[in-house]
C-alpha positions in Angstrom: 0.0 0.0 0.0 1.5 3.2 -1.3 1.1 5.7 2.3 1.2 9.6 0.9 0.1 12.4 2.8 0.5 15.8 1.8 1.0 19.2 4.3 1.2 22.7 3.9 1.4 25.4 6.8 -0.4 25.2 9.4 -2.8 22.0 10.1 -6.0 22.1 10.8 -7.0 18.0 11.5 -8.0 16.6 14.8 -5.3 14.2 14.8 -7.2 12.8 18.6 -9.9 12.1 16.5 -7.6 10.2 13.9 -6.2 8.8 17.1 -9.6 7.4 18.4 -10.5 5.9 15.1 -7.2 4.0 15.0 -7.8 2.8 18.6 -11.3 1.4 17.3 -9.7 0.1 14.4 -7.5 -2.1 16.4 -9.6 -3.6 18.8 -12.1 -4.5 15.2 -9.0 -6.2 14.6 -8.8 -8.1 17.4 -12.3 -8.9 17.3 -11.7 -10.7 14.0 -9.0 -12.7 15.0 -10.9 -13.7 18.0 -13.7 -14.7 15.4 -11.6 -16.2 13.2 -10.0 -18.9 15.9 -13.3 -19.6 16.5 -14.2 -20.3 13.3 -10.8 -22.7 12.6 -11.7 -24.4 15.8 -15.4 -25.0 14.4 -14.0 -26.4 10.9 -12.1 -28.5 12.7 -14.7 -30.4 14.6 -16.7 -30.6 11.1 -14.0 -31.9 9.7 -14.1 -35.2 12.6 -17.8 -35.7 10.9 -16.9 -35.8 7.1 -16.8 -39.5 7.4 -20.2 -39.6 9.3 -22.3 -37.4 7.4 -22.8 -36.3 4.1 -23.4 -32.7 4.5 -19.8 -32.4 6.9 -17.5 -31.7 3.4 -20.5 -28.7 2.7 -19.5 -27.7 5.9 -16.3 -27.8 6.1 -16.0 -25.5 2.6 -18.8 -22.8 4.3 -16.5 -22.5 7.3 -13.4 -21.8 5.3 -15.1 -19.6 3.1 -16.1 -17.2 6.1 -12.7 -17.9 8.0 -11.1 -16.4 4.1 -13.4 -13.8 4.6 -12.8 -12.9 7.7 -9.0 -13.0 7.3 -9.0 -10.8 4.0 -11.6 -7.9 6.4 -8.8 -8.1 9.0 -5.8 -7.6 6.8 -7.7 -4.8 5.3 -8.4 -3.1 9.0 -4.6 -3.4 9.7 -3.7 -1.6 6.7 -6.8 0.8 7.2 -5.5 1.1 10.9 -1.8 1.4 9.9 -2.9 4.3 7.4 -4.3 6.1 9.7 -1.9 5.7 12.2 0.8 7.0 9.8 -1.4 9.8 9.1 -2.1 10.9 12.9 2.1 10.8 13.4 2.5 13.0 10.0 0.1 15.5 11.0 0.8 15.7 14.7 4.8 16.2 13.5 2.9 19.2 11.3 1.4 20.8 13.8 4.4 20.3 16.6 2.8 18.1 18.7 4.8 14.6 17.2 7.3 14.1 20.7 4.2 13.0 22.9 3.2 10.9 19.8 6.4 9.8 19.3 7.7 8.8 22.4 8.8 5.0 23.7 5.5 4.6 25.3 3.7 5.3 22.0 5.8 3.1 20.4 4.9 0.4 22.4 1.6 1.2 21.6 -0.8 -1.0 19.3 -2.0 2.5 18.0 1.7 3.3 16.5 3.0 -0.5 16.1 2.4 -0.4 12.3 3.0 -3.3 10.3 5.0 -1.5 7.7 6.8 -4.8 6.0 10.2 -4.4 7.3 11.5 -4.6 11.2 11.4 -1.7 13.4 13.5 0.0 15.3 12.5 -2.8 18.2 15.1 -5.3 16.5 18.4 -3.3 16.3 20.4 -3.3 12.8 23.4 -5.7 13.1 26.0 -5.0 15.4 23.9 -2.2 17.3 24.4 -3.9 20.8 28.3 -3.9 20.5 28.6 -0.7 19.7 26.1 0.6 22.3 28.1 -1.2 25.1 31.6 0.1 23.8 30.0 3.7 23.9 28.7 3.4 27.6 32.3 1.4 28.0 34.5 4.4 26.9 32.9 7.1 25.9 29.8 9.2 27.8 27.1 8.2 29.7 24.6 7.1 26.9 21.3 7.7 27.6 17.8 6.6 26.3 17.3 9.1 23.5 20.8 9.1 22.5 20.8 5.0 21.7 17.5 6.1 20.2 19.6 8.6 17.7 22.1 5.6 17.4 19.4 2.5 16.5 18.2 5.1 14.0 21.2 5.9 12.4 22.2 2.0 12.0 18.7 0.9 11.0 18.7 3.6 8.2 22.2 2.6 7.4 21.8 -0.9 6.9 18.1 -0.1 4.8 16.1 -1.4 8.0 14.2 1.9 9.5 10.4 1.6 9.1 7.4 3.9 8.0 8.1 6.2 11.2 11.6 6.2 11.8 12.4 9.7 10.1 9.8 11.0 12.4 11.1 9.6 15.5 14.6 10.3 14.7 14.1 14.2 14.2 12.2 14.6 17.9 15.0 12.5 18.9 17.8 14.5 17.6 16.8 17.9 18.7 16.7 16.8 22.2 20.2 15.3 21.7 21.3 18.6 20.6 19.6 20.6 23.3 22.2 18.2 25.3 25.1 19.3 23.5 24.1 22.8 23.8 23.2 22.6 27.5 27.0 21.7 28.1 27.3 25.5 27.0 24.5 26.5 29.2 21.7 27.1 26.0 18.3 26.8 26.8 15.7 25.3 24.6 14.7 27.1 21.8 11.7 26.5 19.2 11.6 22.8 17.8 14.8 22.7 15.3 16.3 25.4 16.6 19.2 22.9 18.7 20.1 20.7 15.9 20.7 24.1 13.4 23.0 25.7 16.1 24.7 23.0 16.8 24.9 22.4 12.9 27.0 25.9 13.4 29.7 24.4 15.6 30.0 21.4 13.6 30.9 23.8 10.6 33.1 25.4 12.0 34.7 22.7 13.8 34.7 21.2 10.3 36.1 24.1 8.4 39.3 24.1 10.7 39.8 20.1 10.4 40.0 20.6 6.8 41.9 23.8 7.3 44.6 21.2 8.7 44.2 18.5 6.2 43.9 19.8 3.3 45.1 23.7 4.0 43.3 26.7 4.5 40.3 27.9 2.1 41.0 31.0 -0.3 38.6 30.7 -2.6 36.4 28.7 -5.0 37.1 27.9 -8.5 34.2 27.6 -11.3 34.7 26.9 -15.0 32.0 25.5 -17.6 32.3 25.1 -21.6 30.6 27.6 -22.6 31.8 31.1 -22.7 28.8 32.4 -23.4 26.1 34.6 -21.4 28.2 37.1 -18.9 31.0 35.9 -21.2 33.5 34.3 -18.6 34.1 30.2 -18.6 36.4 30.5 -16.0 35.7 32.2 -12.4 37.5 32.2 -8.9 35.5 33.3 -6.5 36.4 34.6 -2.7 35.4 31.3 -0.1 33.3 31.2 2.8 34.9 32.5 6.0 33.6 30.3 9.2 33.7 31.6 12.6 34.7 30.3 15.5 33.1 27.8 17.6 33.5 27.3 21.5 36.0 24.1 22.5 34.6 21.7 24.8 37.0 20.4 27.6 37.5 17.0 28.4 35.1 15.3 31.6 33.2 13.0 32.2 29.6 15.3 31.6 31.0 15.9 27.9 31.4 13.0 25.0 34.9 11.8 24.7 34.3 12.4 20.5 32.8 15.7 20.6 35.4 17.3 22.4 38.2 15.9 20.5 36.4 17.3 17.6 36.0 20.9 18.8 39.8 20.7 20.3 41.0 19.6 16.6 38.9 22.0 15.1 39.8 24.9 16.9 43.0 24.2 16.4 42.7 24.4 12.6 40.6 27.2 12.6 43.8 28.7 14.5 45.9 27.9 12.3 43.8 28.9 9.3 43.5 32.5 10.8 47.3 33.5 10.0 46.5 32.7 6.3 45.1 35.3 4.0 42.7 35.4 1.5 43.2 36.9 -2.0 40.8 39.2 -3.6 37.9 37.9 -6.3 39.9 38.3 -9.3 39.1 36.5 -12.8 41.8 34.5 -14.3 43.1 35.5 -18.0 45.5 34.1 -20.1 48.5 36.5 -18.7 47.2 35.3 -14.8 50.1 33.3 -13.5 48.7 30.3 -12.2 50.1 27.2 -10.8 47.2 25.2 -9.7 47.0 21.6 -11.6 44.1 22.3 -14.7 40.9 21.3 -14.0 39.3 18.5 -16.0 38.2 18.8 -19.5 34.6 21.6 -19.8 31.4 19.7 -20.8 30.2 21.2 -24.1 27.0 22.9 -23.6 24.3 19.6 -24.9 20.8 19.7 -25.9 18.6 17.8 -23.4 14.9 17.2 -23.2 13.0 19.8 -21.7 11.9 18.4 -18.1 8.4 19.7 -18.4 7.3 16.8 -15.3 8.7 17.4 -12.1 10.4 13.5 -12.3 12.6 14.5 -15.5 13.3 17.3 -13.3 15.1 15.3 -10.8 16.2 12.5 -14.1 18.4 15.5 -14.9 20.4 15.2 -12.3 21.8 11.7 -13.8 25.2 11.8 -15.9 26.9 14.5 -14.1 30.3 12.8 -12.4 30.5 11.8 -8.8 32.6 11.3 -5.7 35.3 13.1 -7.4 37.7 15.5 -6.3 35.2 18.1 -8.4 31.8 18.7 -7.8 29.2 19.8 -10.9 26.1 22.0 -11.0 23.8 21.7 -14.0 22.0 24.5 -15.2 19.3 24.2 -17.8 18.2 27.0 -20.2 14.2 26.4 -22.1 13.9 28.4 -24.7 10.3 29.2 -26.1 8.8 30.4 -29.4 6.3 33.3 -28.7 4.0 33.7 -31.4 4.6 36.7 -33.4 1.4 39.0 -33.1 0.2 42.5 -35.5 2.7 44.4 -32.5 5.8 42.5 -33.5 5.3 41.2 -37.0 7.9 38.8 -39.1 10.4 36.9 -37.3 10.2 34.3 -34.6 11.0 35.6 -31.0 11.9 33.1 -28.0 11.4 33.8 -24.2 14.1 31.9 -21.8 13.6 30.3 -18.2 16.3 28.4 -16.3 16.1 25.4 -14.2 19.3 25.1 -11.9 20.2 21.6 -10.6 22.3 20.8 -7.4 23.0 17.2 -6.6 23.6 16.0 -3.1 26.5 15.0 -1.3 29.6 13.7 -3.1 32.5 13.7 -0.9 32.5 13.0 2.7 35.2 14.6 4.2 35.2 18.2 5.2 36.9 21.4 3.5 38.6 19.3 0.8 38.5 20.2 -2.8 34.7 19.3 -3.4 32.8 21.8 -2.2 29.6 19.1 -2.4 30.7 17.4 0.9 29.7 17.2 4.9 31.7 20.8 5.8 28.4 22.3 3.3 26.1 20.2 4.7 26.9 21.2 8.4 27.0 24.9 6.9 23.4 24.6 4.8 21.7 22.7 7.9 22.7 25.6 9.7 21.3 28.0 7.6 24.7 29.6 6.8 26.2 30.9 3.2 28.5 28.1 1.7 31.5 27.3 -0.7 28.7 25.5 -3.0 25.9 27.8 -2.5 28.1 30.5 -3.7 29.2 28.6 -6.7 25.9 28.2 -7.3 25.2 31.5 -7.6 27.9 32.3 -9.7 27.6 29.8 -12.2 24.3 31.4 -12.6 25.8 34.7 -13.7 28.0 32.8 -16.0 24.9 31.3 -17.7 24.0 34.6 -18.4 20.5 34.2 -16.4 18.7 37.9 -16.4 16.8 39.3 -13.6 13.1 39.2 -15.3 13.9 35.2 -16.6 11.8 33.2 -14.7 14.1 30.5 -12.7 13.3 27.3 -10.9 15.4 25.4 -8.4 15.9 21.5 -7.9 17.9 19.7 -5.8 18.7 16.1 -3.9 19.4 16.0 -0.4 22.7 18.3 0.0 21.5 20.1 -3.5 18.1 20.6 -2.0 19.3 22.5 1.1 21.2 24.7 -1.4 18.3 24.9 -3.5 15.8 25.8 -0.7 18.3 27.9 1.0 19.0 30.1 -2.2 15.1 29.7 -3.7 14.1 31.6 -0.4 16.7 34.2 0.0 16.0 38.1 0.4 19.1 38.9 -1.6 18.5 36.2 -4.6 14.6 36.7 -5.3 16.1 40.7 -5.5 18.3 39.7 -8.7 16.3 36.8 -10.1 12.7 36.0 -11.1 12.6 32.8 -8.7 9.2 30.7 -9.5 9.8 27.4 -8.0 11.5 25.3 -6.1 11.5 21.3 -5.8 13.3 19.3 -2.9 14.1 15.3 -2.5 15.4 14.2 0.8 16.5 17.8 2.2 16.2 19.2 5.7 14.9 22.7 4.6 12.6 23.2 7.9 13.0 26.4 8.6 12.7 28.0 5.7 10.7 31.0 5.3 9.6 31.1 1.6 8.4 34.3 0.2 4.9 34.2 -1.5 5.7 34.2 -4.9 8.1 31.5 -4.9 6.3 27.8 -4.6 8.0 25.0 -3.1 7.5 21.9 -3.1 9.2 19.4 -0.4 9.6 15.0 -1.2 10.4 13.2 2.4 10.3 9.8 3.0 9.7 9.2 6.0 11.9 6.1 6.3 15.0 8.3 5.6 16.9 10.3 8.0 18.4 13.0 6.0 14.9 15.2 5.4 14.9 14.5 9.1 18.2 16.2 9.8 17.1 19.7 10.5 15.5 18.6 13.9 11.6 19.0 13.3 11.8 22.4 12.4 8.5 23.9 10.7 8.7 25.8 7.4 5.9 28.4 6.2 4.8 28.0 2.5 6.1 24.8 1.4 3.8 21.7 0.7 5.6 18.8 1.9 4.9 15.7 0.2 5.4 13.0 3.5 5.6 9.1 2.0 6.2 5.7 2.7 9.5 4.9 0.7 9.0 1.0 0.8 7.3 0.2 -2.3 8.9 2.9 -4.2 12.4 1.6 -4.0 14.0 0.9 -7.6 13.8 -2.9 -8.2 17.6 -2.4 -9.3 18.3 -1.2 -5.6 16.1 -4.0 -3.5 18.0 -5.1 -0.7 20.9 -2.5 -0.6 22.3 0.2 2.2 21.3 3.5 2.5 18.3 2.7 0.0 15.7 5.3 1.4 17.9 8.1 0.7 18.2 6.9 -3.2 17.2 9.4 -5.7 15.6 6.4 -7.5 12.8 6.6 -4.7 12.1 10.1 -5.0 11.7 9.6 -8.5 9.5 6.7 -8.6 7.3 9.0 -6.4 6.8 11.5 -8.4 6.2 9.1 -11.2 3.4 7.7 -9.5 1.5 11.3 -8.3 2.0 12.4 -12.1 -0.1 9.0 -13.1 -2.9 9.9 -10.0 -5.8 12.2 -11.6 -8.3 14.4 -9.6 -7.3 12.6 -6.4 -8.0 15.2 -3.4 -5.1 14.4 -1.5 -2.8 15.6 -4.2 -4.5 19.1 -5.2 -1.3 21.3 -3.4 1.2 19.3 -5.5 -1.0 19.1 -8.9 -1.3 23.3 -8.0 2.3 23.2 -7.4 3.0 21.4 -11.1 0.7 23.7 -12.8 2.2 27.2 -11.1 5.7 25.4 -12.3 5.1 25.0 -16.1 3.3 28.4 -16.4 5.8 30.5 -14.6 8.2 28.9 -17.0 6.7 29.4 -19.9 7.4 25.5 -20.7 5.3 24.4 -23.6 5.5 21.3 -26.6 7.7 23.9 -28.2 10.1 24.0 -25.9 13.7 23.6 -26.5 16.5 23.4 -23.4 20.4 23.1 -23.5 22.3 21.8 -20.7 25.3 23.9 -19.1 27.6 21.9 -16.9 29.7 23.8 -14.4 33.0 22.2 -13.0 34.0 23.4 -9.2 36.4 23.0 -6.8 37.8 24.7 -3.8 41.5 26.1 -3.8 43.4 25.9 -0.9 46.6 27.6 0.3 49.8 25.8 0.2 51.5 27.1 3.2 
């Protein structure tokens, strides 16, 4: 059974009444399997007279068609049950009330013990008891909510989490970050707010671990194979700057790992500050440079335009991965406006741009790929990155202009970006933004102007979406799903599967094959504001522009 359900803003269902009918639900349930022992028990006995009487084999067949019955009503209860259930934890999360919902004693619960087809989070992923005892053994006193944090992670890792775990795990994590922060004496904040400040201190603890493995950050390099548009192909632009981040002493109130991380980190970010940063300057033919040449520019390519939101995310396939480069696409449609009496003879076109930002591709921090954790930490934080400035200026290389109407899309990492950037101040003051379309991002938080529609895809059996700690975001529709039966067939049984961009897809491909189904109306409006802000139409043509990035450190 495919489990969608669909929010925007502020909720407005009576998720106790949800809650009530789910309770009723259950004990039906039970009912019927009460009924339907009875009934074997009874087909049993008739089965003793078969040799006896004649009408004991008519019997026999009655009672097991009733006890068939009877099983089929029950299975469809559960799953009636379970889909409410799902839909009470989903709209309770929406409206802040999910940690009372959510809790162990909940759990426990038959109202949120849904029989979702894989194990829960009550049978550990492999090797979960080991390393539970080895952290209470030499590390920190590990309490309930942090194994919670830690069955989680593993169960996700090892593609066992269930239909709620993303749900449970973002409750969970905030209050494991309110821990960390209380070591500094923080109080508690709104839902999210924890995990996004200590997101901060994980950035910049980050920025000066790479400062000391790879050297210190002085800029960002950007070069694509076109040198048309603002008529530059190759860019350096000045790199993000972190500040610094309070160390944590060694003791036995404070984990052994997270104060070996702030001491390295400030240590880098010491050693970082003594190194300057150059000026933005371009580089020419007569700029001395001896950096090692990037790789060879992608030729700008014709592509198909992605007039469905699933082609949208498609086009993130066949740019290169896990590199030491990263690679944003950026997709110009051009369309034919019919000529009218104002502007007779000759064809004009109208352009709109989609920009594409894929997730995560390196993960180590403040090495050459920008597209690693050291941006993540920085865009679950809400702060300005190496990539999300690359972004922006390989959008001034592509020549966007300020009235062309432009859409972003991205997959977990490239959906913070593109939620981060879709919902700026600063960027909807020097582009036409439209539209925006997420896949496994933690954008809660965001605060998205009016104009600009978003439209947010989270399974709810991956943990990335669930990384920004439960925080709410005004004007985005969040499309909340059960990634189990959407899982590519080519990626049944492997690691990290909920977070596949296969799933997402499959999603979409699924709500664009649904007609004049209720539940969908925000994301069939969201569609329909998409293709007419963009002008996209059968006549549409698009080329592809591929951008090459990397980071340039010092060599001192």
């Amino acid at each position: 059974m495919n489990r969608i359900v669909v929010t925007s803003g502020p909720t407005h269902v009576d998720t106790d009444a949800l809650i009530r009918a789910c309770t009723r639900l259950r004990k039906s349930e039970e009912s019927l399997s009460a009924l339907i022992a009875s009934t074997r028990s009874a087909q049993d006995h008739a089965r003793l007279g078969i040799g006896l009487s004649p009408t004991a084999y008519t019997a026999v067949s009655a009672i097991e068609e009733v006890a068939s019955l009877m099983t089929y009503l029950r299975a469809k209860l559960s799953a009636f049950a379970d889909s409410i259930a799902y839909c009470a934890a989903i709209y309770s999360g929406a409206d802040s009330r999910a940690v009372a919902l959510l809790s162990s004693t909940h759990n426990d619960s038959p109202i949120f013990n849904l029989n979702l087809s894989q194990p829960n989070l009550k049978e550990p992923a492999p090797g979960f008891p080991m390393i539970a005892q080895w952290l209470r053994e030499n590390t920190w006193d590990v309490r309930s909510r942090n194994l919670d944090v830690l069955s989680a992670i593993l169960a996700f890792m090892f593609g066992r989490s269930d239909g709620l775990t993303a749900l449970r795990f973002e409750r969970d994590l905030d209050a494991f970050s309110f821990g960390v922060l209380h070591l500094f004496g923080a109080r508690r904040g709104v839902p999210g707010s924890s995990t996004k400040q200590v997101a901060g201190y994980a950035a910049s603890w980050s920025s000066g671990i790479g400062a000391l493995f790879f050297g210190n950050v002085t800029g960002v390099e950007i070069q694509t194979g076109s040198s048309s548009g603002a008529g530059r192909g190759h860019r350096i632009i000045k790199a993000v700057k972190e500040g610094f981040a309070p160390i944590l002493a060694a003791s036995p109130h404070t984990p052994f790992a997270l104060s070996v991380l702030s001491i390295v980190g400030g240590v880098g970010q010491g050693v970082g500050a003594i190194r300057s940063h150059p000026t933005q300057r371009v580089v020419t033919p007569s700029t001395p440079d001896t950096r090692p040449a990037m790789s060879t520019p992608t030729p700008i390519s014709t592509v198909e335009t992605p007039r469905k939101p699933s082609q949208l995310l498609e086009s993130l396939s066949g740019l290169n991965s896990g590199g030491e480069e990263g690679q944003i696409k950026i997709i110009r449609h051009s369309t034919p406006i019919p000529s009218d009496a104002s502007s007779p003879g000759g064809s004009r076109t109208c352009s709109s741009w989609s920009v594409v930002i894929r997730g995560t591709q390196k993960w180590s921090v403040g090495g050459s790929n920008p597209q690693d954790m050291l941006t993540n930490f920085e865009g679950v934080a809400g702060r300005e990155s190496d990539q999300s400035r690359a972004v922006l200026e390989a959008m001034k290389m592509a020549g966007i202009k300020a009235d062309e109407p432009v859409e972003f899309v991205g997959h977990s990492q490239g959906g913070i970006i593109a939620a981060q950037l879709a919902t700026s101040s600063d960027v909807n003051q020097n582009y036409h933004v439209v539209s925006a379309l997420t896949a496994g991002s933690p954008i809660g938080g965001s605060q998205t102007p009016s104009h600009v529609h978003v439209l947010a895809l989270e399974n709810t059996r991956d943990l990335v979406p669930a990384l920004d700690g439960g925080a709410t975001s005004q004007g985005v529709t969040t499309v909340h799903f059960d990634g189990h039966t959407y899982i590519p067939a080519e990626k049944q049984g492997q690691n990290l599967v909920a977070h596949d961009i296969g799933t997402y897809r499959n999603l979409l491909g699924d709500i664009e094959n649904r007609q004049n189904e209720p539940g969908l109306t925000k994301v069939k409006e969201w569609e329909e504001h998409r293709i007419e802000s963009l002008g996209l139409t059968e006549q549409t043509t698009s080329q592809a522009y591929v951008f090459d990035t990397r980071r340039i450190h010092d060599e001192g």
